[in-house]
C-alpha positions as CSV (number, residue, x, y, z in Angstrom):
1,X,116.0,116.9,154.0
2,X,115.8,112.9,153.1
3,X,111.8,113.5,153.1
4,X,112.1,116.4,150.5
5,X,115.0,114.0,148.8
6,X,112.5,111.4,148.7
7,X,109.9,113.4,147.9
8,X,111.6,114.3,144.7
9,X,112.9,110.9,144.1
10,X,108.8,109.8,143.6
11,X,108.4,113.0,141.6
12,X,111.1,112.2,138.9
13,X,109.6,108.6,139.3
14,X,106.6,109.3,138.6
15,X,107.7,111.6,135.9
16,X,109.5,108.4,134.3
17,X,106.5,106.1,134.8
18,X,104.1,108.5,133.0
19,X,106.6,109.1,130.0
20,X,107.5,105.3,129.8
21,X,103.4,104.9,129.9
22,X,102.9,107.4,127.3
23,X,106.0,105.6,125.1
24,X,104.1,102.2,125.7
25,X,100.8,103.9,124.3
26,X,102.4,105.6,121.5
27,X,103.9,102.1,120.4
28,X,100.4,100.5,120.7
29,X,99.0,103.4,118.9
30,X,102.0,102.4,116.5
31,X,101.3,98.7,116.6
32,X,97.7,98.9,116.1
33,X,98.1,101.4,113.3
34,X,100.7,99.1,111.8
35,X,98.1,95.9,112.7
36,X,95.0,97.8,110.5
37,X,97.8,98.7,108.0
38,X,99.1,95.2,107.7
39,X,95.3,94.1,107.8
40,X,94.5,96.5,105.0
41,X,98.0,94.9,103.1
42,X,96.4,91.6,103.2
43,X,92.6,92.5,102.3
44,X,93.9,94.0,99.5
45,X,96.7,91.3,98.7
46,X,94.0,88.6,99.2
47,X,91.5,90.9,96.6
48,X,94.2,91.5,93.9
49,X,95.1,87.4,94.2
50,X,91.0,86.7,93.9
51,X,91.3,89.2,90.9
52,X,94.2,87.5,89.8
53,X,92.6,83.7,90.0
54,X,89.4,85.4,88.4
55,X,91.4,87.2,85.9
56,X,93.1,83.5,85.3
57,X,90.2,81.7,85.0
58,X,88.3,84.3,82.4
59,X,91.8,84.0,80.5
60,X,91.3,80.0,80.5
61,X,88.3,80.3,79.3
62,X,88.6,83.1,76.3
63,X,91.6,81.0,75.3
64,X,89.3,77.7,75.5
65,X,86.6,79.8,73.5
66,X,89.5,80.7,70.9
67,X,90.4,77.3,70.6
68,X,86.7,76.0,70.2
69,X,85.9,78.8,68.0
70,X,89.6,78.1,66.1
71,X,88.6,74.6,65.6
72,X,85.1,75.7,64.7
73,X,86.5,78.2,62.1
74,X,88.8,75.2,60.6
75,X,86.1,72.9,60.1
76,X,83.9,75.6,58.5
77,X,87.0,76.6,56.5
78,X,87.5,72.7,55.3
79,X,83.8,72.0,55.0
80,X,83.8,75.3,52.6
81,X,86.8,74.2,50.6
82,X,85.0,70.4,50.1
83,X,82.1,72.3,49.0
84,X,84.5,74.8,46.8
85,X,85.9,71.6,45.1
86,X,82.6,69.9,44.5
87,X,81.8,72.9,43.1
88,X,85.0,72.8,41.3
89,X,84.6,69.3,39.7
90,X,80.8,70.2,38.9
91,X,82.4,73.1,36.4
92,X,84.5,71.1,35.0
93,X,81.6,68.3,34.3
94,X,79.5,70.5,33.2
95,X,82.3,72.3,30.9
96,X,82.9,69.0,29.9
97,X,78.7,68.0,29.2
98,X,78.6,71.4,27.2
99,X,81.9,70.6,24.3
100,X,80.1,66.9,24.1
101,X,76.9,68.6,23.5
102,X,78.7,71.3,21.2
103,X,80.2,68.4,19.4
104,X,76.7,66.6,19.1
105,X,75.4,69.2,18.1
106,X,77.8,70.1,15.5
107,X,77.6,66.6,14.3
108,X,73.9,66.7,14.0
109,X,74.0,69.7,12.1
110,X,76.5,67.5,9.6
111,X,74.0,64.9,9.4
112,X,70.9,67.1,8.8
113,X,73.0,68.7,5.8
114,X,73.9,65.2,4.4
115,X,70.3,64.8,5.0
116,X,69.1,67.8,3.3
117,X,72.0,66.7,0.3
118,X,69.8,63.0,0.2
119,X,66.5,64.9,0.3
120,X,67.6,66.5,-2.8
121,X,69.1,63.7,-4.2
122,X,65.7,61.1,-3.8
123,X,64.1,64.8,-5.1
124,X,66.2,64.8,-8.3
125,X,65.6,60.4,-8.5
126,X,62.1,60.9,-8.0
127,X,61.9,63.7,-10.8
128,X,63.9,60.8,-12.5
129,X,61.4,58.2,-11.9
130,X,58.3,60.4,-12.9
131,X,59.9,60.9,-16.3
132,X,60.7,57.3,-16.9
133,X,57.2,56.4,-15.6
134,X,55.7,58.8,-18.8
135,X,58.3,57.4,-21.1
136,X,56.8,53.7,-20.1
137,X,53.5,55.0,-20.1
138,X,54.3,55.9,-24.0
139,X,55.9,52.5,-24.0
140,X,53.6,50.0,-22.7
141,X,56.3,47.3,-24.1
142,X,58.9,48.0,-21.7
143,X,59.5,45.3,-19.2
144,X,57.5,46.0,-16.0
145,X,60.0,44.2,-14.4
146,X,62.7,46.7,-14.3
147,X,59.9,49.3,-13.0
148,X,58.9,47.7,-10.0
149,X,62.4,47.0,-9.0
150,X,63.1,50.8,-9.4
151,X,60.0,51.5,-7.6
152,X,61.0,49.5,-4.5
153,X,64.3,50.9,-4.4
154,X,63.0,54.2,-4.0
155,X,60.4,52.9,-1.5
156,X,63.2,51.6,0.6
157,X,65.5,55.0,0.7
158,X,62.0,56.8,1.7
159,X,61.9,54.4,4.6
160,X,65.8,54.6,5.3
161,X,65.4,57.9,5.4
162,X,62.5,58.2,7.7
163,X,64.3,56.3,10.3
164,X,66.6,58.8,10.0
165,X,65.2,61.5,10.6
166,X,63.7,59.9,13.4
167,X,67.3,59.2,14.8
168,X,68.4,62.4,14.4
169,X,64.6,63.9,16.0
170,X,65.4,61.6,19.0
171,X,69.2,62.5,19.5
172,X,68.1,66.3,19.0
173,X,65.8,65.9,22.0
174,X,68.4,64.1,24.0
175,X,71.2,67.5,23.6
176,X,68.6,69.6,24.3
177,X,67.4,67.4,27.3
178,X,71.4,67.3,28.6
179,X,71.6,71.2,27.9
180,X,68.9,71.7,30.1
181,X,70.2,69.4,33.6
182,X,73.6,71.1,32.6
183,X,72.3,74.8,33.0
184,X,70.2,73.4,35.8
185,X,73.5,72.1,37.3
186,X,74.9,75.3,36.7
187,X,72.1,77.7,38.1
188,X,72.4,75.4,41.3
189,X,76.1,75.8,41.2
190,X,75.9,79.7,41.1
191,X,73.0,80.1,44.0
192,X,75.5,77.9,46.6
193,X,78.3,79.8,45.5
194,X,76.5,83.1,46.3
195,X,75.3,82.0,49.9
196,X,79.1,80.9,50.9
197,X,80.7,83.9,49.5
198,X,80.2,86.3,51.9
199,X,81.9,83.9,54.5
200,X,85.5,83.2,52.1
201,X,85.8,86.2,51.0
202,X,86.6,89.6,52.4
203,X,84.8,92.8,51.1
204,X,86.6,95.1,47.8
205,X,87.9,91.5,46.4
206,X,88.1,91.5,42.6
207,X,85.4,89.2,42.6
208,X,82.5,88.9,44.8
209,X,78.7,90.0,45.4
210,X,77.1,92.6,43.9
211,X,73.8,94.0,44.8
212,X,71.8,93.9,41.8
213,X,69.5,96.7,41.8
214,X,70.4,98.4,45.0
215,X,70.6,102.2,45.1
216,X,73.9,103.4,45.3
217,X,74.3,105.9,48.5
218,X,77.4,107.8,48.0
219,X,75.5,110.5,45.5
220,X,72.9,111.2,48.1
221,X,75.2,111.4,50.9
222,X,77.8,113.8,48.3
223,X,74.5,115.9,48.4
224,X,73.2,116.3,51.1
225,X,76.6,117.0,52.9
226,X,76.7,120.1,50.4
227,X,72.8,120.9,51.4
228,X,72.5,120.2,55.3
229,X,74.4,120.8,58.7
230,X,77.2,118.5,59.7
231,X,74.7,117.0,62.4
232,X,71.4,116.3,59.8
233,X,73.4,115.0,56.6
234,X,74.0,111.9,57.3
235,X,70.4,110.9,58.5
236,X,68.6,112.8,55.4
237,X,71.3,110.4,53.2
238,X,69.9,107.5,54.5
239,X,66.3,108.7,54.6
240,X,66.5,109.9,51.0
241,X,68.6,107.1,49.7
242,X,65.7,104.5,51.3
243,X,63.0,106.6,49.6
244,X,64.3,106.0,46.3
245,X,65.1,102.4,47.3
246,X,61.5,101.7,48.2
247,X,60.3,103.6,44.8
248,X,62.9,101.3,42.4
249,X,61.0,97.7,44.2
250,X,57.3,99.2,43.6
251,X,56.2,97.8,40.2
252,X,53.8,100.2,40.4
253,X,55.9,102.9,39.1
254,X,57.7,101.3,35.5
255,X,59.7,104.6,34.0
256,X,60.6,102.6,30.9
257,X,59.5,103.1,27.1
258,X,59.6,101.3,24.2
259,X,61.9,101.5,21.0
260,X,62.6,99.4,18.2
261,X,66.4,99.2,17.6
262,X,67.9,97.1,15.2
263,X,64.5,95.8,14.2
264,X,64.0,95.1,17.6
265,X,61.8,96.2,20.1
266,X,63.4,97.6,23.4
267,X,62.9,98.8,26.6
268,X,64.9,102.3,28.2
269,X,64.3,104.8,30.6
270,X,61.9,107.3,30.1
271,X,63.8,110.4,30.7
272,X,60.6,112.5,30.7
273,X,59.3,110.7,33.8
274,X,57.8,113.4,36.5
275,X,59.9,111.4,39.0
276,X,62.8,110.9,37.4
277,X,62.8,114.3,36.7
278,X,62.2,115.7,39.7
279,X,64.9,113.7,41.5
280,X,67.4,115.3,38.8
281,X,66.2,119.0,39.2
282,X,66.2,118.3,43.2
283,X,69.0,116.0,43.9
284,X,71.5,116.8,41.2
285,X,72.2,114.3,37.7
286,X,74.6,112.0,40.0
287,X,71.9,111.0,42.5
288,X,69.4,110.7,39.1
289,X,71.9,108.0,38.3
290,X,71.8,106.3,41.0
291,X,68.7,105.5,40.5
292,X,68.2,105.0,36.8
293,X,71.5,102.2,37.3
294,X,69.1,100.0,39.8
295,X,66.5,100.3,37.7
296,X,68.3,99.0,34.7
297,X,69.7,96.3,36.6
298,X,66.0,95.2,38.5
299,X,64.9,95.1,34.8
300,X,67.5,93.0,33.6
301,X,68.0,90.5,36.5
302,X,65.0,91.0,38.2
303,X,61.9,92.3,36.3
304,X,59.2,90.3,37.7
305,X,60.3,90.3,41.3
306,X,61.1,94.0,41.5
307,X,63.7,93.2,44.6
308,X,67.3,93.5,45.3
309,X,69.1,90.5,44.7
310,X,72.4,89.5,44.8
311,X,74.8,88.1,42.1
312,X,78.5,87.3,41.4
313,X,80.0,89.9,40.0
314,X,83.6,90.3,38.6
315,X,84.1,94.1,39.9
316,X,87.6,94.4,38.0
317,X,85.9,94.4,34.4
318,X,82.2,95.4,35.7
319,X,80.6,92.6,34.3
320,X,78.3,89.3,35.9
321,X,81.5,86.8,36.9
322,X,81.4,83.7,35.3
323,X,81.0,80.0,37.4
324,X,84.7,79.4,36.1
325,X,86.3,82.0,37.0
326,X,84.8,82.5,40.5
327,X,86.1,78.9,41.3
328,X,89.4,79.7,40.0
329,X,89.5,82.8,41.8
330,X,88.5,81.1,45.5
331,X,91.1,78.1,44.8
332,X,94.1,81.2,44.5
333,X,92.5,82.7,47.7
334,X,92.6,79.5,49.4
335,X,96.2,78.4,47.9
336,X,97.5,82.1,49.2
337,X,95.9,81.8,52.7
338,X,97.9,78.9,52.9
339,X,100.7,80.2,52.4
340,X,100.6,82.8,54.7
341,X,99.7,80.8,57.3
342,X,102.3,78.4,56.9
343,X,104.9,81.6,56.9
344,X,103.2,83.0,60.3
345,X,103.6,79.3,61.6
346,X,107.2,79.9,60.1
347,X,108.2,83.0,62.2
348,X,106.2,81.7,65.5
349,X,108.7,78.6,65.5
């Protein structure tokens, strides 16, 4: 009985040791899963703080770009206002050169009518002097005396009035020189302003660049949207639109005729033109305008050159902007972006 006791003692034993050895194996199944989990945990907690610190560092060093390309954009931004008030104060000079030659000018044209009154003056003293010179010569006892005397006198307003003429020749050549640097001045003025413009201003301002002789795409595209599929259109636009382009620069093809207007001879468009005429019956009237506009505007800005150029336009009134105006117009740009910044800096604070 004790063996079979004992017997079953070692069963239930054994029993215990192989369920407290399958326990220990499950835990260190449960440990080492919760060891590779934990391990996973920190690969990936050590990869989201590398990613962080990367993340960091490229955020350091947009915001150092920002502030390079901030300080960049305000030294542009001042160097272009120094320029815009060069500009300004060049205007204003040149304003300034044009009344003093207007005045000149208008003064000179006073002169040359007193001029014109003494011409006719000596004229009428010379007519004066020829008839007292016959009534001597029918006299021959007059005093000589007096004749000589009258003789010089009008010897001396002939050279006073030589000299001036030459003044006035001489002071005539000197507006006309001073005209000539002004408009130089000016010209200058206008081709600096049209490089820097693009970087002031924004595109649809009320002033700006326009593209003289450049052939307007909207028609072409208006067209060919009503003529092609939704996926062809846009490229037979473009395609057609840089045909017509490439035909306005040829100087080759000139669709212009002349007429005498006014008494004056003139150049238009030839509507009979094979081209122009073709593009009409093929493309529609609108996209026939497109192209007759650039070649007006080639042939008044750019005739010789046959090339797109660019010039300052005043798109408000559709007319070529004047110097002054432009100037004025960037100085109320500036003076508002001013303000607006200082309002931003304003609500930041």
């Amino acid at each position: 009985m004790e063996d079979g006791k004992m017997v079953s003692e070692l069963r239930k034993a054994r029993g215990l040791v192989v369920n407290l050895a399958r326990e220990v194996d499950l835990k260190n199944q449960r440990i080492w899963e919760m060891e590779r989990h934990n391990e996973e945990i920190s690969s990936r907690l050590n990869s989201m703080i590398a990613e962080k610190d990367r993340m960091n560092h490229a955020f350091s060093e947009e915001m150092r770009k920002m502030q390079v390309i901030g300080q960049q954009n305000a030294k542009l931004k001042t160097e272009l206002e120094c320029q815009i008030s060069s500009m300004h104060l060049l205007v204003q000079e040149s304003e300034k050169l044009k009344d003093e030659v207007a005045c000149q000018r208008k003064e000179l044209e006073q002169k040359t009518n007193e001029l014109q009154k003494r011409e006719s003056q000596l004229d009428n003293e010379r007519a004066s002097f020829y008839i007292e010179k016959e009534k001597i010569a029918q006299n021959p006892y007059e005093s000589d005396y007096s004749m000589s005397v009258h003789i010089n006198g009008l010897r001396d307003r002939l050279t006073e009035k030589e000299e001036e003429l030459h003044d006035m020749d001489n002071l005539n050549q000197t507006l006309i020189l001073r005209e000539h640097m002004s408009n130089n001045e000016l010209q200058a003025a206008r081709k600096e302003l049209i490089n820097v413009l693009p970087q002031i201003l924004e595109s649809n301002t009320i002033i700006g660049l326009k593209r003289m002789g450049e052939v307007a795409q909207k028609p072409f595209q208006d067209v060919c949207m009503q003529k092609f599929s939704a996926q062809d259109w846009e490229l037979r636009s473009v395609e057609l639109s840089s045909l017509w382009q490439d035909k306005v620069n040829n100087p080759n093809w000139h669709p212009f005729k002349q007429v005498v207007r006014d008494g004056k001879m003139q150049e238009i468009i030839d509507e009979d033109d094979s081209d122009l005429r073709e593009l009409k019956s093929q493309w529609g009237e609108e996209a026939c305008n497109a192209v007759v506009n650039a070649l007006l505007e080639l042939n008044e800005y750019n005739p010789s050159g046959r090339y797109v150029i660019s010039e300052l336009w005043n798109f408000k009134e559709g007319r070529k902007a004047e110097l002054k105006e432009v100037i004025k117009y960037l100085i109320q740009q500036l003076k508002a972006s001013r303000s607006l910044k200082r309002r931003r800096d304003c609500q930041q604070r």
